[in-house]
C-alpha positions as CSV (number, residue, x, y, z in Angstrom):
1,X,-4.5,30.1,6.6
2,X,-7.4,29.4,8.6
3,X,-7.9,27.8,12.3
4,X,-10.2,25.3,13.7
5,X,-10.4,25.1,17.4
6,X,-11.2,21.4,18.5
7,X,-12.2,20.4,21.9
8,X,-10.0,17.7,23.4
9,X,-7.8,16.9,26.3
10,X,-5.5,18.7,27.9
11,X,-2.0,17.9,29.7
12,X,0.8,15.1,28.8
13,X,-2.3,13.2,27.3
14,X,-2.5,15.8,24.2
15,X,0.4,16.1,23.2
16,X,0.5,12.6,22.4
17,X,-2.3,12.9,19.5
18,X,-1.7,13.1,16.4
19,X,-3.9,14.6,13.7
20,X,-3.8,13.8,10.2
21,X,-6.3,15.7,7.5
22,X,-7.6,12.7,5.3
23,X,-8.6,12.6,2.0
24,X,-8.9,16.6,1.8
25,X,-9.8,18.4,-1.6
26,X,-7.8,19.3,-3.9
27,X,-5.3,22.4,-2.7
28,X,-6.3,22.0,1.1
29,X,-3.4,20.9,3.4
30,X,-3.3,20.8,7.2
31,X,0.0,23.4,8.0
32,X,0.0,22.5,11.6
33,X,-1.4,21.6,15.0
34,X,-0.9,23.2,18.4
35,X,-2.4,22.3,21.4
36,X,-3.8,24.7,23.9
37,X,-6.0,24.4,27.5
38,X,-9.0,23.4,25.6
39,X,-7.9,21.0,23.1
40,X,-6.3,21.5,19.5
41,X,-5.9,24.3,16.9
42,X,-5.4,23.3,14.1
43,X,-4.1,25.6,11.1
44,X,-5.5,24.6,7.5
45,X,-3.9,26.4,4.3
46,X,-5.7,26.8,1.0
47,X,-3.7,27.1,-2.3
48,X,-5.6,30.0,-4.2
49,X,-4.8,28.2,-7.7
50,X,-6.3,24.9,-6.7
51,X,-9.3,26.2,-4.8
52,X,-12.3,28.8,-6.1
53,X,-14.7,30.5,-4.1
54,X,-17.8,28.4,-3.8
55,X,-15.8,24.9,-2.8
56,X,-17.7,23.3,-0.4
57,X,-17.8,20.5,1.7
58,X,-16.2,18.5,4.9
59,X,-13.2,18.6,6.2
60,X,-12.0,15.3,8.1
61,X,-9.1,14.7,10.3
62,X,-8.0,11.5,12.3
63,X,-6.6,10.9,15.2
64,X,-3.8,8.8,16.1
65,X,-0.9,8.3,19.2
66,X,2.6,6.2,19.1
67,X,3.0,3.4,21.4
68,X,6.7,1.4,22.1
69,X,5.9,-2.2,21.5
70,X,8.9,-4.4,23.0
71,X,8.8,-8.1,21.2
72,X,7.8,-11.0,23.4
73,X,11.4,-12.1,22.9
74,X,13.4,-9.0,23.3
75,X,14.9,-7.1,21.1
76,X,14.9,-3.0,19.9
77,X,11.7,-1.5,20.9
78,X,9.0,-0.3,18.0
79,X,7.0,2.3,17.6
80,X,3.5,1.3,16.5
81,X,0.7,4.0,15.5
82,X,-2.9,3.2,16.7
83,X,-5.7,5.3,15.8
84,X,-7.9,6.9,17.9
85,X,-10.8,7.4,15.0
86,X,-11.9,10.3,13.6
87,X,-12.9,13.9,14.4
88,X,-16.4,14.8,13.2
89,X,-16.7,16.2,9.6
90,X,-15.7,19.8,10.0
91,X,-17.8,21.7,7.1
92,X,-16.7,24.4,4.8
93,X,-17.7,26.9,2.3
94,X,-14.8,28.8,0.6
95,X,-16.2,32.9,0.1
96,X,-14.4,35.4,-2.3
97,X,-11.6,37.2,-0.3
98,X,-11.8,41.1,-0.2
């Protein structure tokens, strides 16, 4: 796996975002996120079937946080996603491992 360190807030307000890797290439999934003091880690794994060296490109992730929406006339709360937009494209070039 590889990790991409992403600047960001820190505190209660981090842990609230949610990042989501959108639209990735083939064999590219997003494994986790962590934060940390200086914003987010995030851990991208590459399936070695579905991705050759020379692959290139951009990587983009959005951001998004949960909000409880109580209806105007009562009722169960809701949980309602809002995005927050989008991280700048990350850029990428896959290399032959050793």
């Amino acid at each position: 796996p590889t990790q991409i360190r992403l600047g960001g807030p820190n505190g209660p307000l981090a842990s609230r975002i949610h990042l989501v890797l959108e639209d990735a290439p083939d064999g590219f999934s997003l494994e986790g996120v962590k934060t940390g003091p200086d914003g987010f880690v995030a851990t991208v794994r590459l399936d070695p079937k579905k991705v050759k060296p020379g692959t290139a490109g951009n990587l983009i992730l959005s951001a998004s946080t949960e909000q409880q929406v109580t209806p105007p006339k009562g009722g169960p709360a809701k949980t309602r996603r809002i995005s927050l937009g989008y991280v700048p494209a990350i850029p990428f070039a896959v290399v032959a491992g050793s």
